[in-house]
N, C-alpha and C positions, 0 to 999 in steps of 0.2 A: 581534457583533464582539467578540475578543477584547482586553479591556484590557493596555497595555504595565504591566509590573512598574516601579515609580518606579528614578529613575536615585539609583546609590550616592549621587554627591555632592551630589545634592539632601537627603537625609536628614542629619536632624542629631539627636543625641543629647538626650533629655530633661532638661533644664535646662540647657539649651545654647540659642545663636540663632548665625546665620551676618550675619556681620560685612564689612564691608570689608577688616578688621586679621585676619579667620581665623575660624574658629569659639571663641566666649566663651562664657561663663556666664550666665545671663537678667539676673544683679543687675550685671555691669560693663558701663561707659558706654565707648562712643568718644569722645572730646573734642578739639577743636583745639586745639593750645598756644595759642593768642589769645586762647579763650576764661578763660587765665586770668590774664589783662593783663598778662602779666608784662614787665617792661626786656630791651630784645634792643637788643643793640649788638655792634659787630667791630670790631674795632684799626684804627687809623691808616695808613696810607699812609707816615707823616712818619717813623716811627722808627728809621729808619738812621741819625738824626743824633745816637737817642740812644744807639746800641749800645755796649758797655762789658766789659773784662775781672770786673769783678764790681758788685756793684746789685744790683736788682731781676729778680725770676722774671721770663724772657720765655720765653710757651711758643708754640711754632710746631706746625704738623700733623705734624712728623715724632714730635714729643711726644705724641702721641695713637694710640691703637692699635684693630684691629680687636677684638683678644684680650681686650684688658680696659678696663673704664670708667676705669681710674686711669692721671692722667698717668706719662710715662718721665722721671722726674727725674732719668736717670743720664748724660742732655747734655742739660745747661739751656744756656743763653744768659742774658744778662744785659742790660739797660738802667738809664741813670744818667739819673731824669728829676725837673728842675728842681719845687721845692716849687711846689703851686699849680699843676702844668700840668693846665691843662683837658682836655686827650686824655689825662692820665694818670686823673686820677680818674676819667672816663669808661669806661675798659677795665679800671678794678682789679680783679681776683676778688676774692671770697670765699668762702667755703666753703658747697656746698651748690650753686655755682652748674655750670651743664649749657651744658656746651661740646659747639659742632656745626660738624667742617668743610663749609665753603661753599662752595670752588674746588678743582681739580684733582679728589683724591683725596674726592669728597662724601661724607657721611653718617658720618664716624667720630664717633667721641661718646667725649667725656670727663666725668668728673664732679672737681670738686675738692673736695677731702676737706681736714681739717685736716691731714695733712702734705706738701701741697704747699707750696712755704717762701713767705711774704707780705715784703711785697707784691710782685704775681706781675700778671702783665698779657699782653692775645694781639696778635697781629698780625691782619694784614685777611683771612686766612685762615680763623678761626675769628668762629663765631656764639656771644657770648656769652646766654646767657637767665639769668635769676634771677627765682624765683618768690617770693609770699610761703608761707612755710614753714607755716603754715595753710592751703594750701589741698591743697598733695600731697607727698609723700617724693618731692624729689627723686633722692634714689638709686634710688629705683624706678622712677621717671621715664626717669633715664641706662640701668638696667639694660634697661628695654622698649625704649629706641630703640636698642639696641646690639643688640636683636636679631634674626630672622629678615624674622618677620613686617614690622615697621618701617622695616629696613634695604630691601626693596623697595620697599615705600610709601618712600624717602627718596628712591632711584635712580630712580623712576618721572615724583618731583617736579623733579629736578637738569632744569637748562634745556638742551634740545638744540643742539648745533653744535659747533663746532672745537674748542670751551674748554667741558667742562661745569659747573654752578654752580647754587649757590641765593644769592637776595636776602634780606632780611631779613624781606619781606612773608610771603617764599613758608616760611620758618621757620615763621611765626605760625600755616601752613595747615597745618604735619604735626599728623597725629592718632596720639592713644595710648589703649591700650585701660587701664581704670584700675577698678580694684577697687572696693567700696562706703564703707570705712572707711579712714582712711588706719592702722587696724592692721593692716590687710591688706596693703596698698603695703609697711608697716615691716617688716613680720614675710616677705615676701618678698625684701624689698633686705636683710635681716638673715642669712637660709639663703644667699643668694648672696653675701656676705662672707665668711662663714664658707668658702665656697667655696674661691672668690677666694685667701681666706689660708691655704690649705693647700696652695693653687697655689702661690702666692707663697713659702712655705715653703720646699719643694719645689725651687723654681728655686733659691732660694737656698745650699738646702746642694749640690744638682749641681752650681753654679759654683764654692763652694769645693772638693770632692771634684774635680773639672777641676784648680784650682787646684794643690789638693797634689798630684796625681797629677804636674801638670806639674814640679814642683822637686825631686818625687824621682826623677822620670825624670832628669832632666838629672846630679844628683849621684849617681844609679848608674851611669848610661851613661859616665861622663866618670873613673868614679873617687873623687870629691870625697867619700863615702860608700860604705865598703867593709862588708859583710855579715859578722856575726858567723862565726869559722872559715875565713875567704878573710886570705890574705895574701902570695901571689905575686906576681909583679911579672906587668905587663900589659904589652904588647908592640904598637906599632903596625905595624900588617900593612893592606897593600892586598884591597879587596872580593875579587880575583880568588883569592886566596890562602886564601879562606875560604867562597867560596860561587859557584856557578854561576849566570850570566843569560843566558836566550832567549829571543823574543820568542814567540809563541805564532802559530797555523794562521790561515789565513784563513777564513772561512764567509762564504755570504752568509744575507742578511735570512729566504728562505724555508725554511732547514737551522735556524731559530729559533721555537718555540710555547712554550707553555704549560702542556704538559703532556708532554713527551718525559722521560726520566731522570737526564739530568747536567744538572748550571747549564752555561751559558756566561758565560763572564767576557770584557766588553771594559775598555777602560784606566779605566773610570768604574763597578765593580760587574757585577752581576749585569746580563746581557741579553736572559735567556730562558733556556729548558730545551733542548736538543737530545738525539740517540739516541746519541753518543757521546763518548766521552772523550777526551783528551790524555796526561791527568797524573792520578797517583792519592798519597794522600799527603800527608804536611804543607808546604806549602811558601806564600811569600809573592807577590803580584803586586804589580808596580808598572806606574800609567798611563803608557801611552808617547807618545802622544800629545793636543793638544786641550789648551785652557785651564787642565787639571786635570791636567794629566803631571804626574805623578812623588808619584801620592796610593799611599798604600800600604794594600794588604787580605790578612788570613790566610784563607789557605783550607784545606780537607783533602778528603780523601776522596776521590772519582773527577771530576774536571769537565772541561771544555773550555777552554780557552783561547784565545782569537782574537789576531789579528796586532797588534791592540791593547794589549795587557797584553805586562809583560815577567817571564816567568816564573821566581823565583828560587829555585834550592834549596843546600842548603847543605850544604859539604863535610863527611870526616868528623872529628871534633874542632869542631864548630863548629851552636851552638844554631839551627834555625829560627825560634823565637820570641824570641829575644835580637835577632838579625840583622831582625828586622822591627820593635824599637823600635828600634834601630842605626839603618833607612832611615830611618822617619819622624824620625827627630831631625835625617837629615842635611839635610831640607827640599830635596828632589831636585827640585824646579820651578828652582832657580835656576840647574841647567844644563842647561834645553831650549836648543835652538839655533833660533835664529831665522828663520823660513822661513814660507811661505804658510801653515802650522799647525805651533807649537810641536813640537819632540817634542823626547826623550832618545835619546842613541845608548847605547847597550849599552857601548859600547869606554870609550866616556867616564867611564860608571857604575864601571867594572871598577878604571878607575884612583885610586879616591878613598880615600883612606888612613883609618882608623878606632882608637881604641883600643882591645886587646881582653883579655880576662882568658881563663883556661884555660875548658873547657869546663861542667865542673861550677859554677863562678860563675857562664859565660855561662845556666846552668839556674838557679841561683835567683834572677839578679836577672829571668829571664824571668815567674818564678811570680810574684813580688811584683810587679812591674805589669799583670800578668793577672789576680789578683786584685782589685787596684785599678781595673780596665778590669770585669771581673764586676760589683762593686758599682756602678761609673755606670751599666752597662748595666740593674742593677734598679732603680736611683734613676730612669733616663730611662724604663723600664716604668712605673714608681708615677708619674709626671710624668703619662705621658699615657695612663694611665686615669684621673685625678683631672679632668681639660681633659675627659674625655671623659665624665664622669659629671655635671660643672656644665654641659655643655653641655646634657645629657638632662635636668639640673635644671631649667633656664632654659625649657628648651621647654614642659616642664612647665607650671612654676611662672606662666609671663607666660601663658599659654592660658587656665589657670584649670582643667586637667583632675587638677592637686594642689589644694587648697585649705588652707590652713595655720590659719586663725581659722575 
């Protein structure tokens, strides 16, 4: 009798063992949070009576995020609570300490670092734990239960029924896979900071580059800032007088795949590929109907357009790409008309008055925010291959199939 060949996931790599938490490394331990006695407590029930225009950090679960171990300090809440109250000193953080939602939304995990602002305290929502700082890198701690592997084990432990939840006991029961030395724990929550902070970076200057994009849209579009060599007077003229709208063909679902030649375009993006076209060219779409009327996208080339989109092109003396920051500035959701689902009439769009410069302005103020729209679009590139390179870090790194010491 012929013997069966071993099944792939029975095999495990040499210096590896097969875990509850995944496949580890021979020298890391599974451990219970319990087993390292550490203080676990959750906020008060009481403290709506302490809520406050400013006080004290209150962080709630909408403060806590899947993306990252570090709380959203950018909507705190506040509590004013009386010297000496005993539920206060009971739920203070400190830094270092590992916060876990326990209702609704389970298993998010935060870590507080020192610039969460003190004194800072959670509602009943969050499981605080605090270990002693001898026995593990809490950051490496937050960063393993933030992750894959743990985040099942978190969902697996959440109590079943109407309302899902963990208790305080069932806290003490999550386990985590933990390195031999805590320079190992350090020197991996160390690479994943560094991470982190180039993430963080990253967001940072995209919201300003949004920002400025957004005040010079406004003082090109409006006039308020005129381009060196422009100095004609600008003339308000109605849409109709400068640009063409119709709403685009109908198709159904099975004239739509994956792989046919032109996009099709409904009032929300792309919908799929089909085998024919509409429209070829530069021109702009606006949603016509749906929660999302009146969102604006450039398009070019050969595509389809469905009965959904309102297809606009523009007369001649009059920029395409001008005319499509012109829409999105006019924030065209505010004249859907109200009906069993939103939409824009076309007649309505036609009537709305704009300010406009000659044609050759309408071209360079179009390059200067295209350009400006280029650079976000590489900045939100480098965004999320950096989210996508910590991610393949982490995987790594908490496995143990990197080893850093």
């Amino acid at each position: 009798m012929e013997l069966n060949e071993p099944s792939a996931k029975y095999l495990v790599q040499a210096g590896y063992k097969q875990t509850e938490l995944g496949t580890l490394p021979v020298d890391w331990e599974v451990i219970q949070l319990g087993n390292f006695d550490p203080f676990v407590t959750s906020g008060s029930r009481g403290w709506a009576r302490y809520y406050s225009d400013t006080g004290s950090t209150f962080l709630r679960i909408t403060n806590l995020s899947r993306d990252t171990i570090y709380p959203d300090l950018s909507d705190l809440r506040y509590v004013s609570i009386p010297a000496n109250d005993s539920e206060g000193e009971r739920t203070k953080l400190v830094p270092g300490d590992v916060l876990i939602s326990i209702t609704a939304d389970v298993g998010i995990v935060g870590y507080v670092s020192e610039s969460v602002p003190t004194p800072a305290f959670v509602n009943q929502h969050i499981a605080l734990v605090r270990f002693s700082p001898e026995k593990l890198d809490t950051k490496y701690l937050s960063y393993f239960l933030a992750g894959s592997a743990s985040q099942s084990a978190l969902r697996a432990l959440a109590d079943s029924g109407a309302k899902a939840g963990m208790n305080l006991n069932t806290v003490l029961s999550v386990k985590a896979a933990l390195p031999p030395t805590s320079e190992e724990q350090k020197a991996i929550s160390d690479a994943l900071t560094d991470a982190d902070a180039l993430i963080e970076s990253l967001e940072q200057l995209l919201a300003k580059k949004h920002q400025i994009k957004q005040g010079v849209t406004k003082e090109l579009l409006t006039g308020q800032r005129r381009l060196p060599g422009f100095s004609k007077s600008w003339s308000i003229v109605q849409l109709s007088n400068i640009c063409q709208m119709k709403s685009g063909e109908p198709i159904t679902s099975e004239r739509i795949d994956e792989h046919s030649q032109y996009p099709c375009y409904g009032g929300n993006g792309i919908r799929g590929f089909t085998d024919r076209f509409t429209h070829s060219g530069s021109h702009v779409l606006v949603g016509r109907q749906g929660a999302l009327c009146g969102n604006v996208a450039f398009v070019g080339g050969k595509f389809f357009a469905s009965e959904h989109a309102v297809v606009v092109t523009s007369s001649v003396g009059s920029d395409i790409c001008w005319l499509g920051y012109v829409l999105t500035s006019l924030e065209l959701n505010q004249y859907s008309e109200s009906s069993a689902q939103p939409g824009l009439a076309v007649s309505r769009l036609l009537t709305l008055e704009v300010l406009a410069p000659d044609a050759l302005e309408q071209a360079a103020i179009a390059t200067i925010l295209s350009d400006m729209d280029t650079e976000i679009t590489a900045l939100e590139a480098r965004l999320t291959k950096a989210r996508q390179l910590k991610q393949g870090m982490a995987q790594a790194l908490l496995t143990g199939r990197i080893r850093l010491v």
